[in-house]
C-alpha positions in Angstrom: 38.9 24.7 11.8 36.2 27.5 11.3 33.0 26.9 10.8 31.8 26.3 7.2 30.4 29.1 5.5 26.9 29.1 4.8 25.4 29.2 1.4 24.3 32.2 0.2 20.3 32.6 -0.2 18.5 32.0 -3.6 16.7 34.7 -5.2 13.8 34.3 -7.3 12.0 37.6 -5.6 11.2 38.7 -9.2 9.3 35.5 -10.0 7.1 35.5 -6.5 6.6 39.2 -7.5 5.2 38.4 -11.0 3.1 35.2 -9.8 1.9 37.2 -6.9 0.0 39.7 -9.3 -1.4 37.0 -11.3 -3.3 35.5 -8.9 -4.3 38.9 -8.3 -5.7 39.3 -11.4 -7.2 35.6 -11.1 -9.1 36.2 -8.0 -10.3 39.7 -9.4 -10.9 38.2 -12.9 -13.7 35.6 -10.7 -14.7 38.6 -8.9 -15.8 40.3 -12.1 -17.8 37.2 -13.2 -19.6 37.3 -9.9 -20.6 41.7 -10.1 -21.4 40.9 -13.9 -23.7 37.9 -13.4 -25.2 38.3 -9.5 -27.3 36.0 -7.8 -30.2 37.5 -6.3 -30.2 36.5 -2.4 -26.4 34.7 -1.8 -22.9 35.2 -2.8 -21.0 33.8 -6.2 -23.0 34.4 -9.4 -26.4 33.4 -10.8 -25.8 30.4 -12.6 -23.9 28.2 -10.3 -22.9 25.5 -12.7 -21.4 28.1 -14.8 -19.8 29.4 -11.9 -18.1 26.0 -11.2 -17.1 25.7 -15.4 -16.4 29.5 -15.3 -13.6 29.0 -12.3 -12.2 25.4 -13.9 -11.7 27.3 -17.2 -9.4 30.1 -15.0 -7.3 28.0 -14.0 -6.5 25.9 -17.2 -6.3 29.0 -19.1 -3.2 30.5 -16.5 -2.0 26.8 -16.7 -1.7 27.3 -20.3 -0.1 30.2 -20.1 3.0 28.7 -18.2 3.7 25.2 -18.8 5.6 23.9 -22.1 3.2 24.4 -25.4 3.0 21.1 -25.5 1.7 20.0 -22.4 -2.4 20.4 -22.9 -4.3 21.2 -20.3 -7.9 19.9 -21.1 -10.6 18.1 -19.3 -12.4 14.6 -19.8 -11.5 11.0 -18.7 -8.6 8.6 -18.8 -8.9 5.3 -20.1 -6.4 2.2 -19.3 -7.1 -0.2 -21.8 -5.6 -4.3 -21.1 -3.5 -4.4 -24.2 0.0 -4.6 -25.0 2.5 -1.9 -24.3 6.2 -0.8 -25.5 7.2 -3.4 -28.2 5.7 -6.1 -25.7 4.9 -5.3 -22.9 2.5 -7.6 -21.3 2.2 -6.3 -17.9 -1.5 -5.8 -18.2 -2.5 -9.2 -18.9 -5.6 -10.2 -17.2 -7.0 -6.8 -16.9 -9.9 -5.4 -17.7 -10.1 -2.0 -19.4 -10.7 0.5 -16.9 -11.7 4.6 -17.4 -11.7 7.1 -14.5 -14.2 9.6 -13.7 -14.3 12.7 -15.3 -11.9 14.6 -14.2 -11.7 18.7 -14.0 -8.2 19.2 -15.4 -6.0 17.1 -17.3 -2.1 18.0 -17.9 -1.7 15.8 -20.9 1.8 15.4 -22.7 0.2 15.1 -26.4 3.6 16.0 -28.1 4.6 12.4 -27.3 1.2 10.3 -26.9 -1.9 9.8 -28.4 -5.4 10.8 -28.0 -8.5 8.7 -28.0 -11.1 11.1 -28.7 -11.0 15.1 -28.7 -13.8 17.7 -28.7 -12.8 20.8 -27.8 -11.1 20.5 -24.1 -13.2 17.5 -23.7 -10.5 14.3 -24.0 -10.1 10.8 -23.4 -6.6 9.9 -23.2 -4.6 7.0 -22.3 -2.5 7.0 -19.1 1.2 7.1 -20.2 0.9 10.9 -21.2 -1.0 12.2 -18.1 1.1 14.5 -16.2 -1.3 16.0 -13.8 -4.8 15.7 -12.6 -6.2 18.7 -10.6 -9.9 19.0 -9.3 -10.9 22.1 -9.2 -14.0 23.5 -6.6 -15.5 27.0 -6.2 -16.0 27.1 -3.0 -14.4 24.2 -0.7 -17.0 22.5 1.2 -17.3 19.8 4.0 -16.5 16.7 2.6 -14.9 17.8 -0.8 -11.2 17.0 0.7 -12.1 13.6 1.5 -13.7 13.1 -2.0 -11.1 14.3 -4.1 -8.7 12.2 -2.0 -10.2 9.2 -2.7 -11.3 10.2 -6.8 -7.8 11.3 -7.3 -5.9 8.3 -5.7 -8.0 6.0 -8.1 -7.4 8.1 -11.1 -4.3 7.8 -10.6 -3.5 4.1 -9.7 -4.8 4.2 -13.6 -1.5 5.7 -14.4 0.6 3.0 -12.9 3.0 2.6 -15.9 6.5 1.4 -16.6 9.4 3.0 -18.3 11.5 1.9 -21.2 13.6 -0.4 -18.6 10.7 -1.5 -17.2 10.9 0.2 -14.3 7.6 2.1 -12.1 7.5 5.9 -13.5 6.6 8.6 -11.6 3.1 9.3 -11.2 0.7 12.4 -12.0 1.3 15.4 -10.2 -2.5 15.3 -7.8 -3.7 18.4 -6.8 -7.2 19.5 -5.6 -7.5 24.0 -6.0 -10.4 26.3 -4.6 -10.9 30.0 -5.0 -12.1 29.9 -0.8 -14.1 28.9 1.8 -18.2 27.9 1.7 -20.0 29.0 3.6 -20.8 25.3 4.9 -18.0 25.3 7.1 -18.7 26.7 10.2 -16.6 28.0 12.2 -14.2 28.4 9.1 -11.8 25.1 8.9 -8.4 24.8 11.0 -5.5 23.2 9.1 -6.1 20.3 11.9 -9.5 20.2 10.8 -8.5 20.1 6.9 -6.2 17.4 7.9 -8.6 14.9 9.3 -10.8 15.3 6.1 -7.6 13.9 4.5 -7.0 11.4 6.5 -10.3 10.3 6.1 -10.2 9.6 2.2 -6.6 7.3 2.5 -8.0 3.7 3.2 -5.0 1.7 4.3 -6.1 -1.2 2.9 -4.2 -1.8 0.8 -1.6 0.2 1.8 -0.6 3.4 -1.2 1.9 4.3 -2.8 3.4 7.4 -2.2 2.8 9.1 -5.8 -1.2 8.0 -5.3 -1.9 10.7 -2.8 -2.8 14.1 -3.3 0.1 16.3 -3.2 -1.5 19.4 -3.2 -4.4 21.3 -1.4 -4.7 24.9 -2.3 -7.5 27.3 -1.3 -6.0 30.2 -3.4 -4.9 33.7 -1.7 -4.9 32.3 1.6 -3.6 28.3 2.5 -1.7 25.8 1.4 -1.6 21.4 1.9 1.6 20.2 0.6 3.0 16.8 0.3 6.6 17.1 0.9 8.6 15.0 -1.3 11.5 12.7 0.3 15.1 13.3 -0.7 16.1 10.1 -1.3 15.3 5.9 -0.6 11.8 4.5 -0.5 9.6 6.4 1.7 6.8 4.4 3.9 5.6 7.6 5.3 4.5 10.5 3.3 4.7 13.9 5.4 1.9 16.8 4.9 2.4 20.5 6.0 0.5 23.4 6.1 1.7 26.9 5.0 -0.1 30.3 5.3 -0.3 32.6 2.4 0.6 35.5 4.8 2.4 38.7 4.1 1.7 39.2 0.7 2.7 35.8 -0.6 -0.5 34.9 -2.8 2.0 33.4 -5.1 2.6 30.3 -3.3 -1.3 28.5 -4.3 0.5 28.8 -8.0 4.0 28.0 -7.4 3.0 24.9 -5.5 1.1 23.8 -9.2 3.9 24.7 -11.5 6.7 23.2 -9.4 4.3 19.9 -8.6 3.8 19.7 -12.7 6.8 20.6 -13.8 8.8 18.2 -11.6 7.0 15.7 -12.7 7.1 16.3 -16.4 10.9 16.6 -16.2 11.4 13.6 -14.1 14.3 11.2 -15.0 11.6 8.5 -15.2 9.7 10.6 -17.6 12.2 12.9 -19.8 15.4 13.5 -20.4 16.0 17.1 -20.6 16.7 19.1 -17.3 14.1 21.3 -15.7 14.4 24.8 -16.1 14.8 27.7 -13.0 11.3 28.7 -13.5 9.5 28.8 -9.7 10.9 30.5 -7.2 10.3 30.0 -3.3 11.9 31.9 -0.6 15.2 30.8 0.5 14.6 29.7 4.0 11.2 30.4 4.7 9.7 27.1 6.6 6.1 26.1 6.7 4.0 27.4 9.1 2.8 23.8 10.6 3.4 20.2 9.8 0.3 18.4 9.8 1.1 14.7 10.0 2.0 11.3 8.5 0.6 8.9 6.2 2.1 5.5 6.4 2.9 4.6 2.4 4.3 1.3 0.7 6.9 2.4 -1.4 7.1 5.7 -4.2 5.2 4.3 -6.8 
């Protein structure tokens, strides 16, 4: 018998084309910030709390401009409360009510859940309609990966909820973005050296779930952390690779978000309808390093 033919290659070189010019125009719209508004003796721009709010309202606003109308992308807190759920659910019984810290960006599916309280982008939502929760930093600093770790692993063991059948539903899409580098970091950091900082913000005790830890770590224009999903089975490992944005490939710091937030919104746990073609990788193209393990009980 001959050999089986191979598959042939997806395409999708006109969506890594588009996304690759809008984080283009991302990075140059920060840029522009920092020429208009200068500080006087470093780098980044005068007023360095705006700088911070200025970057975090960047990248809900090209969020926005992709995901489902729907799907809000705002900023606040999530509160579990210790009531009943479905028609009577009881699994929360002898909780307390518990609230996360507040937390940069907030994919929030408010065509299908409510909303505590609203002000502007500010929100404090219940957990069933979170989708994602991204921190968002200027500059990445020393410690800032093992902090985020840790913040986004609590936020979401908040989100812990069941489906219709009662079964664990997928959890938020956790994802921690940077426009570069500080200075702070000196020599600038290896991906062995970004990967002990994550290891360091997992405790093991008790053991998580696969869904709690971050899935993404993106320092936009040039690196990628990704947490590579299992095919199939309950995982007790969850596997973290690096990839370099090399050769013109800008576009993979976005497509990592999209596909992480879409495939969780259009989950079978979550939604019925099927998720649309919409990111694009290269067929074929591997990472550039695989970082390591994280021993896991269990998806979610």
């Amino acid at each position: 018998m001959g050999k089986k033919a191979k598959s042939p290659p997806m395409d999708g070189s006109r969506i890594r084309s588009y996304l690759t010019g809008d984080v283009a125009a991302l990075l140059a719209t920060y840029k522009h910030f920092e020429t208009l508004v200068p500080h006087d003796k470093h780098a980044g721009s005068a007023h360095t709390g705006e700088d911070g709010r200025y970057v975090e309202a960047l990248i809900r606003g090209y969020l926005r401009k992709y995901l489902p109308q729907h799907l809000e992308v705002c900023t606040g807190f999530i509160l579990r409360t210790a009531v009943k759920t479905g028609e009577n659910g009881r699994e929360r019984r002898g909780d307390k009510d518990a609230q996360s810290t507040q937390l940069d960006i907030i994919v929030y599916d408010s065509a299908n859940y409510p909303v505590f309280q609203r002000l502007g982008d500010d929100v404090i939502v219940p957990p069933e309609g979170v989708v994602a929760i991204c921190s968002v930093k200027k500059h990445l600093r020393v410690g800032n990966i093992k902090a985020e770790t840790k913040n986004l692993r609590r936020a979401s063991e908040l989100c812990r909820c069941l489906t219709q059948d009662g079964a664990p539903r997928r959890g938020p899409f956790l994802s921690l973005m940077s426009m570069g580098i500080a200075k702070d970091w000196s020599p600038q950091p290896s991906e062995a050296t970004l990967w002990e900082e994550i290891k360091d913000g997992i405790d093991q005790s008790p053991s998580p779930k696969f869904d709690d830890l971050i899935g993404y770590i993106g320092i936009l224009g040039t690196s990628s952390v990704f947490k590579a999903r299992p095919k199939n089975g309950t995982p007790n490992e969850a596997r973290f690779v690096w990839h370099d944005h090399q050769n013109n490939q800008v576009h993979l710091g976005l497509q990592f978000m999209l596909t992480g937030i879409l495939s969780v919104y259009y989950d079978e746990s979550r939604h019925s309808a099927r998720r649309p073609g919409f990111t694009g990788f290269e067929s074929g193209r591997p990472h550039e390093k695989e970082l390591g393990t994280i021993s896991v009980d269990g998806m979610r």
